[in-house]
C-alpha positions in Angstrom: 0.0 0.0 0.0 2.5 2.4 0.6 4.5 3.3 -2.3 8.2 1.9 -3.2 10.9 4.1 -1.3 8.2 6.7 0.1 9.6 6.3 3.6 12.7 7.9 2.4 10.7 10.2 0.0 8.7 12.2 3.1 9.7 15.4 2.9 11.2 17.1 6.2 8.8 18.5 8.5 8.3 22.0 9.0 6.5 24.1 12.1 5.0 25.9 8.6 4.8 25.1 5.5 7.0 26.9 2.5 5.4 30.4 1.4 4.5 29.0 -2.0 0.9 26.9 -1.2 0.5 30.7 1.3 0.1 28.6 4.2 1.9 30.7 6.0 -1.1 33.2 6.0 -1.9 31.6 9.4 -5.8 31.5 10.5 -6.9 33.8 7.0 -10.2 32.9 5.7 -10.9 33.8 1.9 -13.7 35.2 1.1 -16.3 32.3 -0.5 -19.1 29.7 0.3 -19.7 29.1 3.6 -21.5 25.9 2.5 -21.7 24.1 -0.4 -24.6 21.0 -0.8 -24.1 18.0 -3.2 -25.0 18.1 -7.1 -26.8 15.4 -7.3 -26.7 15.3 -10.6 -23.2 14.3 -10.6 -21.6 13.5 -7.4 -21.0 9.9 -7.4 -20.8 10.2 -11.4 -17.9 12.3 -11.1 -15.9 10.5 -8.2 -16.5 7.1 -9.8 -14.7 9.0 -13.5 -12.0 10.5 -10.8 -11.2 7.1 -9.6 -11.5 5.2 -12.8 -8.2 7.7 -14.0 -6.8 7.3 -11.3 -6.4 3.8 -11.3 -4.1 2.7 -14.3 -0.8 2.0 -13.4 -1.4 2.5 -9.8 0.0 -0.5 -7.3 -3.8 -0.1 -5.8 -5.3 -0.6 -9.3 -7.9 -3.3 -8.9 -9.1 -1.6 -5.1 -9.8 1.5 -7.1 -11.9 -0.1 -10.1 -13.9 -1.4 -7.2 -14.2 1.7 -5.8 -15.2 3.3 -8.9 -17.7 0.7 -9.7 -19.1 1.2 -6.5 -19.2 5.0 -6.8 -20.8 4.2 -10.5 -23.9 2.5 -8.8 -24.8 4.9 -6.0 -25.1 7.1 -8.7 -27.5 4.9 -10.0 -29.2 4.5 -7.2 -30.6 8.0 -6.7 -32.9 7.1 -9.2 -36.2 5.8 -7.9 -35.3 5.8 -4.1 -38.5 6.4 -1.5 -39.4 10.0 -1.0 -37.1 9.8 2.9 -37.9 12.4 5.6 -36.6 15.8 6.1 -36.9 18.2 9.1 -38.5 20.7 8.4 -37.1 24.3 6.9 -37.6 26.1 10.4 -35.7 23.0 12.4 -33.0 23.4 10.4 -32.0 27.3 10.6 -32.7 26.5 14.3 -30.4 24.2 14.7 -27.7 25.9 12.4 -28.0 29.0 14.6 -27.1 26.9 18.2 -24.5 25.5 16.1 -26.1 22.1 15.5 -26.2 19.6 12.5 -29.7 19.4 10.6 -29.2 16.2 9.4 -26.5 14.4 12.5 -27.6 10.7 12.2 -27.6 10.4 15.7 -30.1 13.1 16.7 -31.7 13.0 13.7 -32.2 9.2 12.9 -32.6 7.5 10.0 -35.9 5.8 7.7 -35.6 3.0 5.2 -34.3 5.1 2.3 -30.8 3.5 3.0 -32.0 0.3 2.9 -33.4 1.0 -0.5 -29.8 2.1 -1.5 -28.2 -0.3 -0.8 -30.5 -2.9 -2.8 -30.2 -0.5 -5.8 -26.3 -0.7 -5.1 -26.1 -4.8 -5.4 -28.9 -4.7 -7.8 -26.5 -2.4 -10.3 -22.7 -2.6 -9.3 -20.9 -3.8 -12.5 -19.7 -7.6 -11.1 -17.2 -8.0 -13.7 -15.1 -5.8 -11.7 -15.6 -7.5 -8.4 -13.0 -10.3 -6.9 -14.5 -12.9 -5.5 -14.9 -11.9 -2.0 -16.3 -8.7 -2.9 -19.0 -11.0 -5.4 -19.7 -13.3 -1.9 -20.3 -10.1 0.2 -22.5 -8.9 -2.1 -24.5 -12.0 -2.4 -24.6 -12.0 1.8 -25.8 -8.7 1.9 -28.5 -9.4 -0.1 -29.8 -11.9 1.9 -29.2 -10.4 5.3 -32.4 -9.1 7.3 -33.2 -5.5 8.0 -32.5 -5.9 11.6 -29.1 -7.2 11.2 -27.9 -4.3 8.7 -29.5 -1.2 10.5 -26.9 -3.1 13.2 -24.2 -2.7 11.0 -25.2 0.9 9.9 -25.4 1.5 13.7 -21.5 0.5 14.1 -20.7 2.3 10.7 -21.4 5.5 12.0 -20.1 5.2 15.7 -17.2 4.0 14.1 -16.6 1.0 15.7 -16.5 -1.5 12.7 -14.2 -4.7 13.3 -12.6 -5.7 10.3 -14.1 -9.0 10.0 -17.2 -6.9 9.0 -14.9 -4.2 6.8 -15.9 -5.8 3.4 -19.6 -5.8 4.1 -19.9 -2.3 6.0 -18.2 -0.9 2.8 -20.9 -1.3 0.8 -23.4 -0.2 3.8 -21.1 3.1 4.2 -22.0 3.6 0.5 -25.8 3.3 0.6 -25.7 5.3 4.0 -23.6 7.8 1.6 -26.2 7.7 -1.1 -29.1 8.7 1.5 -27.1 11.7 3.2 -26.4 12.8 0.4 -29.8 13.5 -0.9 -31.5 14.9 2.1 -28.2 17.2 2.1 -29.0 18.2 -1.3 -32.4 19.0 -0.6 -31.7 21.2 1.8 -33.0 25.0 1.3 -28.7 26.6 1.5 -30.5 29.5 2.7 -32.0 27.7 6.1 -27.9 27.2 6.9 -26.6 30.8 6.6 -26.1 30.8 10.5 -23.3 33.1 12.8 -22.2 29.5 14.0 -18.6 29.1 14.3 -16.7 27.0 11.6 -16.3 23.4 12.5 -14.1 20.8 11.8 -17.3 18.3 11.2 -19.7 18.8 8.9 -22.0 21.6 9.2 -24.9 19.4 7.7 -24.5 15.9 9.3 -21.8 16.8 12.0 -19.4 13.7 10.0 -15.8 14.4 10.0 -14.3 15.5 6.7 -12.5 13.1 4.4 -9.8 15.8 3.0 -9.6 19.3 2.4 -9.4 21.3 -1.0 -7.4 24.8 -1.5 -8.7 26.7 -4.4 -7.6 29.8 -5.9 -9.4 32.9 -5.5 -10.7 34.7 -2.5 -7.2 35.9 -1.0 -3.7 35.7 -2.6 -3.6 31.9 -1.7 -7.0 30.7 -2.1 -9.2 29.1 0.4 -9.8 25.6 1.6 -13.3 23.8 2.1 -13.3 20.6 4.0 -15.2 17.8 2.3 -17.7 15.5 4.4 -17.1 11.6 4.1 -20.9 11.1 4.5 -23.1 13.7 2.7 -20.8 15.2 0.5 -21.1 18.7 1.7 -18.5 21.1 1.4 -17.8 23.8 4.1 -15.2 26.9 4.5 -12.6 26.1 7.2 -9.5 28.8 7.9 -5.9 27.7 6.7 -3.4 26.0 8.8 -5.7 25.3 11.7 -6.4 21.7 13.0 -10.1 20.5 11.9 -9.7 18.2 15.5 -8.7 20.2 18.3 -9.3 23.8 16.6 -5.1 24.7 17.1 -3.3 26.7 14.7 0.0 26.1 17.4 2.9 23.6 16.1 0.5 22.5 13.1 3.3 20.7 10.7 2.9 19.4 7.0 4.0 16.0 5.5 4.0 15.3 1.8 5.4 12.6 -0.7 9.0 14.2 -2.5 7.5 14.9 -5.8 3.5 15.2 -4.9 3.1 18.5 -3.6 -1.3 18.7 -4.4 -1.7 16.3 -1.4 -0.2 17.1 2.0 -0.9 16.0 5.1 -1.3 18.6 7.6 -0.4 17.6 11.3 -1.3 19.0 14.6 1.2 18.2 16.9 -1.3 19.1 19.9 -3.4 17.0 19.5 -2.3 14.6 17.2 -4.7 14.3 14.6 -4.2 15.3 11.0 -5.9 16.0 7.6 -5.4 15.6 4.0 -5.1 18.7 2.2 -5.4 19.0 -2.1 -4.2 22.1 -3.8 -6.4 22.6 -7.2 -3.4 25.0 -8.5 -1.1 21.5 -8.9 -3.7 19.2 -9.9 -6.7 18.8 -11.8 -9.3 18.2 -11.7 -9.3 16.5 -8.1 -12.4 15.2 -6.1 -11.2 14.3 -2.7 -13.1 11.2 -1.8 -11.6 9.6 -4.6 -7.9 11.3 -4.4 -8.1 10.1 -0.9 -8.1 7.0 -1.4 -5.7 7.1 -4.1 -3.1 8.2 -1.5 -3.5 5.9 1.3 0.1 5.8 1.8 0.7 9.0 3.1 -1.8 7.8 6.2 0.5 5.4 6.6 3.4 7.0 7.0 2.0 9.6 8.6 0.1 7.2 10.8 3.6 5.7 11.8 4.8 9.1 13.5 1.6 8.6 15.7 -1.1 11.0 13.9 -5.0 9.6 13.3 -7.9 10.8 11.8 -11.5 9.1 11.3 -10.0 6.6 8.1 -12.2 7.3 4.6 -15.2 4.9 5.2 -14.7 2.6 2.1 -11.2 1.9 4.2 -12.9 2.1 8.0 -11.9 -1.5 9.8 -8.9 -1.7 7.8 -7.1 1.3 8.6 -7.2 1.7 12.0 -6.5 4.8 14.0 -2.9 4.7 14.9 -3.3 5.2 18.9 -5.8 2.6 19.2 
C-alpha cells in the first residue's frame, strides 16, 4: 500500500509550511461559500470518472476499479429511491444558529431510504469488476435481514466497525452515503446561513471530513473547504488550523517528495491530521476519490503517531494509529 521508497521520500517536516501553497497566511479565511450542498446530478458520477483515471498504473489498481464501480452504482441508485424524511425548513435554521447539524444521524435518525440504497447498489454494481470476496459479500448482503444491517449501519457510523465486518460495511457506508447525500441536497442553502462558528465536522451531518481542498481565489492563496465523508457537503474552514482540536500552534505538514497537491497537515497538539489538495497543482481532483488514491501517506503519517477518522470505504482496515 504504501508506495516503493516513500519512507525515504517524506519530505522534512516544517512548524510551517513553505510560502508557496500561502500557508503561511496563518488562520486567513478567503472570502467564499460558507457551504456548499451535493449536485446530485453528478456527485457519485464524477468521483466514480475521478477514480477510474486514477487507477491505471497504480500499485492499488484493482481496489480502485472497485471503488469506482461502487461509486458508479450509487449514482444509479438516486434514481427511484422512497421519498425519505426531512426536518422541516424552520428545524434546520434552528439548529444551524445553536451551532447544531440538521441532518447528525444520531439526533436526527434514520428511515428505510438507505435500505433501498443499498438494494439499488447490489442490484447495479458492474460484477465483472468484483473479486471474488467482494462477489460473496454482495451475495450476503443481499440476503441479510433488516434488523441485522440497521446493526451494521449503527457500528458504521459510531465508528466501531471490526474488520471482519470491513468488506460488508463498505458497501453499507455507501448506501448510507447515497441517503445523506440527498436529504443534504435537498436542503434550502438558505436555512444554513447561521453566525455558527466553523467546524471541523460537517456543518450538515456533523461527519468528519474526508480531505480538504485549497482553491484559488478569494485571498492571494486561495481558500480551503473541508469535504464530508458522509453527505458530500463542502464547508469553509480557515488555513493552517487543526479540523480536530481547533489549534493553529505547532500545526506541521507532510507530503510525498515529488507530490506537492496532497499534504498531510499535522497537529502536533493533538495529534490528529488532515489531507489537504491544492487545485493550482492538480486537476481536476475530487477528494473522496484522491483520498483513497493516497492511502500511503496515512500510513506513514500514521507511523509518527497522527490519526484521523480513516475514509469509510477503508474504516476496519485502517485503523487509528493510537488505538
Amino acid at each position: 500500500m504504501v508506495p516503493a521508497g516513500s519512507r525515504e521520500a517524506l519530505s522534512e517536516r516544517s512548524t510551517f509550511p513553505s510560502t508557496g501553497f500561502g500557508e503561511g497566511t496563518l488562520g486567513d479565511v478567503a472570502d467564499s461559500e460558507a457551504i456548499r450542498l451535493p449536485d446530485l446530478a453528478v456527485v457519485f458520477s464524477r468521483r466514480a470518472e475521478r477514480l477510474s483515471a486514477l487507477a491505471p498504473g497504480h500499485e492499488l489498481e484493482a481496489f480502485l476499479r472497485l471503488m469506482a464501480a461502487l461509486a458508479t452504482a450509487q449514482q444509479a441508485s438516486l434514481s427511484g429511491l422512497p421519498p425519505g424524511t426531512l426536518p422541516a425548513s424552520s428545524e434546520v435554521a434552528a439548529m444551524r444558529r445553536s451551532g447544531r447539524s440538521p441532518l447528525d444521524p444520531v439526533s436526527a435518525g434514520r428511515d428505510a431510504t438507505w435500505r433501498a440504497a443499498l438494494d439499488r447498489i447490489i442490484e447495479t454494481i458492474d460484477r465483472s469488476v468484483l473479486p471474488e470476496p467482494a462477489r460473496a459479500t454482495v451475495a450476503s448482503l443481499a440476503q441479510t435481514p433488516p434488523a441485522v444491517l440497521e446493526a451494521m449501519a449503527d457500528r458504521f457510523l459510531s465508528g466501531e466497525v471490526e474488520r471482519k465486518d470491513a468488506a460488508a460495511v463498505t458497501f453499507v457506508a455507501a448506501a448510507l452515503q447515497v441517503a445523506w447525500t440527498r436529504m443534504a441536497a435537498l436542503l434550502d442553502k438558505a436555512d444554513l446561513a447561521s453566525d455558527a462558528p466553523e467546524t471541523g465536522t460537517c456543518p450538515v451531518c456533523a461527519s468528519p471530513s474526508v480531505a480538504g481542498i485549497v482553491s484559488p481565489g478569494g485571498t492571494k492563496f486561495g481558500h480551503r473547504h473541508l469535504h464530508c465523508s458522509l453527505c458530500a457537503t463542502a464547508w469553509r474552514y480557515v488555513r493552517v488550523r487543526c479540523i480536530h482540536c481547533g489549534s493553529t500552534d505547532k500545526v506541521s505538514f507532510r507530503q510525498f517528495a515529488g507530490a506537492s497537491f496532497v499534504r498531510a497537515e499535522c497537529c502536533e497538539k493533538c495529534h490528529g491530521y488532515s489531507k489537504v489538495f491544492y487545485l493550482d497543482h492538480a486537476k481536476p481532483v475530487e477528494p473522496f476519490a484522491d483520498d483513497l488514491a493516497s492511502l500511503g501517506l496515512d500510513m506513514l503519517v500514521g507511523e509518527e503517531g497522527f490519526s484521523r477518522a480513516p475514509n469509510p470505504f477503508v474504516i476496519g482496515m485502517m485503523e487509528r494509529s493510537q488505538e
